[in-house]
C-alpha positions as CSV (number, residue, x, y, z in Angstrom):
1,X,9.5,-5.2,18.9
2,X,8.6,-7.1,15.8
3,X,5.1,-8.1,16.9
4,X,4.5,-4.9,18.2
5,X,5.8,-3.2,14.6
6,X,3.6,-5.3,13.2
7,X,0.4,-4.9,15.1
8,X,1.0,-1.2,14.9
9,X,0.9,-1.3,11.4
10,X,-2.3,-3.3,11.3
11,X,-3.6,-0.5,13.9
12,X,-3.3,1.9,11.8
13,X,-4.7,0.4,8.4
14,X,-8.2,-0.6,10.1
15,X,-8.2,3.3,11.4
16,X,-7.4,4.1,7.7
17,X,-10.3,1.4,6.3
18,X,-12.7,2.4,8.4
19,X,-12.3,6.2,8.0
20,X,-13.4,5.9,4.4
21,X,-17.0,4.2,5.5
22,X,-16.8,1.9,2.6
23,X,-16.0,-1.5,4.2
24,X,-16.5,-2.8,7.7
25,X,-13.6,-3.9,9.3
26,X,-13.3,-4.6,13.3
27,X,-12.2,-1.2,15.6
28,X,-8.9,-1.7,16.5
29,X,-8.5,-1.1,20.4
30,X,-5.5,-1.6,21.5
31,X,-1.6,-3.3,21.0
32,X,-0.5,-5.0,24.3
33,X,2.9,-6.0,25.2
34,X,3.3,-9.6,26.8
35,X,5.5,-9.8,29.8
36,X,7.1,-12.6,28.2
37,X,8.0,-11.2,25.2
38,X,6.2,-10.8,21.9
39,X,2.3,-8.5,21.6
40,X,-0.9,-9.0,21.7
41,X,-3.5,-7.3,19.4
42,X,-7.1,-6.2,20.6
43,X,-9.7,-5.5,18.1
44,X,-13.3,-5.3,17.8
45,X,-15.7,-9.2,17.0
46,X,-17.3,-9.3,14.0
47,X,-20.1,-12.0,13.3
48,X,-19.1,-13.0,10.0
49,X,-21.5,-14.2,7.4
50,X,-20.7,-16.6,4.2
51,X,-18.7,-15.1,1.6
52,X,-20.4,-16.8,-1.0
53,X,-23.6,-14.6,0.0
54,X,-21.6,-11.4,0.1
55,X,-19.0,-11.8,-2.1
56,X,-20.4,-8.9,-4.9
57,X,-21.1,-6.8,-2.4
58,X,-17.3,-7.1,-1.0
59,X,-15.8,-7.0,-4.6
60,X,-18.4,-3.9,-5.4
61,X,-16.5,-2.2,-1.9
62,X,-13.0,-2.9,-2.5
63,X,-13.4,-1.5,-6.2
64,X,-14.6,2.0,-4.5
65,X,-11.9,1.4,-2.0
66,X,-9.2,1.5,-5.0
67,X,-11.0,4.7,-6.5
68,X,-11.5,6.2,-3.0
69,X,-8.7,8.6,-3.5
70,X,-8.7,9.6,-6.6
71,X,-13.2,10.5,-5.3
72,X,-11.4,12.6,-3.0
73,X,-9.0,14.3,-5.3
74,X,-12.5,15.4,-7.7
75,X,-14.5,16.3,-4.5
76,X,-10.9,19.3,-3.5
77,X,-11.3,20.1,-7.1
78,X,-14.8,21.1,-7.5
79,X,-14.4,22.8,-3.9
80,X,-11.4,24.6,-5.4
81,X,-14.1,26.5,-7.6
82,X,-16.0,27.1,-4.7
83,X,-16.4,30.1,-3.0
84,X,-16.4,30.0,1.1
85,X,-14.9,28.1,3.7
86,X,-14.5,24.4,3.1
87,X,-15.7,22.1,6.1
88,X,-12.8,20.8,8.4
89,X,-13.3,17.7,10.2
90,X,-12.3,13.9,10.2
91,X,-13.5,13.4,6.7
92,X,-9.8,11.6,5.2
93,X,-7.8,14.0,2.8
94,X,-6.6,13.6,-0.7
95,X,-3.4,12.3,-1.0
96,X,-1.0,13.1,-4.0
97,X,1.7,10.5,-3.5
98,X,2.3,6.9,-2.7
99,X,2.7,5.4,0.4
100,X,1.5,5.1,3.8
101,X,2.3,6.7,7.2
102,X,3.8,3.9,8.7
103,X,5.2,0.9,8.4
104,X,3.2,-2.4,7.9
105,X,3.7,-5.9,7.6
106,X,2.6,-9.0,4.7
107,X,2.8,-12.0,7.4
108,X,5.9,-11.3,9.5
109,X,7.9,-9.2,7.0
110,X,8.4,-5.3,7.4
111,X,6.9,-3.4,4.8
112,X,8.1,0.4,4.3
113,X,5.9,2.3,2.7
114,X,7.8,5.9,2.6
115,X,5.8,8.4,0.3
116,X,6.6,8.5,-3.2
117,X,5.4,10.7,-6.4
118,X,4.4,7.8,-8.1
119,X,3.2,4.5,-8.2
120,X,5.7,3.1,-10.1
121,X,8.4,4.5,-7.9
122,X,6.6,3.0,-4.6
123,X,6.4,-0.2,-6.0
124,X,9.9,-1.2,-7.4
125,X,11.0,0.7,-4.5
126,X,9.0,-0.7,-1.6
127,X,7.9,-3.8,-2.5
128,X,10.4,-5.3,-5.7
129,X,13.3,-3.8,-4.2
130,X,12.5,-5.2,-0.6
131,X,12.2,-8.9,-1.9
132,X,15.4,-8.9,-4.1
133,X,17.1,-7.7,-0.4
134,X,15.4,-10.3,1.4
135,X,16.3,-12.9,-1.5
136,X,19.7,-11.5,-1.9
137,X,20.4,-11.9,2.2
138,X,18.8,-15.6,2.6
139,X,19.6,-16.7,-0.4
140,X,23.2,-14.9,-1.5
141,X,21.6,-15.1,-5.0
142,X,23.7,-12.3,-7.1
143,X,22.3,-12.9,-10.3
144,X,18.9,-11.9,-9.4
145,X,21.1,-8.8,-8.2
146,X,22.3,-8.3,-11.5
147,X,19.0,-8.8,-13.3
148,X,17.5,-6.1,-11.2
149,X,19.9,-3.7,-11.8
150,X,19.5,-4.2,-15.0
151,X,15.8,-3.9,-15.1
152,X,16.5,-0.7,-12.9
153,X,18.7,0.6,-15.6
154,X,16.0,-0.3,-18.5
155,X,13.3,1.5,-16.6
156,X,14.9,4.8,-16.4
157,X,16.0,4.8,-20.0
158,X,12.1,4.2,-20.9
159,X,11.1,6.6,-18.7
160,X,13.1,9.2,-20.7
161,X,11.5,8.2,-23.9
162,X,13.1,5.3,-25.0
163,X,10.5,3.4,-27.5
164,X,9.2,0.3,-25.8
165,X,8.8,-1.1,-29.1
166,X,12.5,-2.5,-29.2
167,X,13.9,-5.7,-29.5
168,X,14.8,-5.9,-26.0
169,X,13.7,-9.0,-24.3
170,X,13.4,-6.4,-20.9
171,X,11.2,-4.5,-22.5
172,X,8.6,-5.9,-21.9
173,X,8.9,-6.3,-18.4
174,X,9.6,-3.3,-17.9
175,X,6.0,-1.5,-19.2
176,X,4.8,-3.2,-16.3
177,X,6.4,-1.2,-13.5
């Protein structure tokens, strides 16, 4: 089940990079499960060429691939003020929360990736959150327990106004969620 998660999760990201037409990433075909246990992923060949030739050119798409939905947000705006029908198709939709439909995976651990309102939410949620687990499980370490908690506690007290400009050593640390 775990390679299968996983390939399922990487199914469904190429489908979500390609829909956007601003990178090229292989077609994923198909997630096949080996009679003796485990999966097998199918996708597309791609020729690949030296990075070093392409390597502004990938850095110029991933940067419109992190602006890619907020494009789409603008484009439902200035349709808004439209009048008529807008066009339905394929074309990917503007999201207003954080997330991903499905679960995926960074090597072989499970990432969720449940919608949230916000980014900062998503992220001490999904991805800080999950690592102090998987810390806290293989290493029994409760002081990094604590420390989150703490931070946890920190974050919602600047998040209700709380000046940042304290003498709290967390302070700092926690502008950055």
């Amino acid at each position: 089940m775990q390679a299968r998660q996983m390939f399922e999760g990487e199914v469904a990201s190429l489908e979500a990079l390609r829909s956007t037409g601003l990178v090229r990433v292989p077609r994923p075909m198909k997630v096949i499960d080996l009679p003796g246990g485990g999966a097998a992923f199918v996708m597309e060949h791609l020729k690949m060429k030296s990075l070093s030739s392409q390597a502004s050119k990938l850095g110029e798409q991933m940067a419109d691939l992190h602006l890619y939905n907020q494009k789409l947000r603008e484009k439902l705006k200035e349709e808004e003020n439209t009048v008529g029908r807008r066009g339905e198709g394929a074309e990917p939709q503007y999201v207003d929360k954080f997330g991903f439909h499905t679960v995926t995976c960074c090597g072989f651990i499970p990432q969720v990736n449940e919608w949230q309102d916000d980014w900062p939410t998503f992220f001490a949620r999904h991805r800080l959150q999950a690592q102090l687990d998987l810390i806290e499980k293989d290493y029994a370490d409760r002081e990094a327990r604590e420390l989150w908690s703490r931070l946890q506690v920190g974050t919602a007290v600047t998040s209700l106004g709380k000046s940042w400009s304290s003498h709290d050593p967390a302070a700092f640390v926690r502008v950055h969620l």
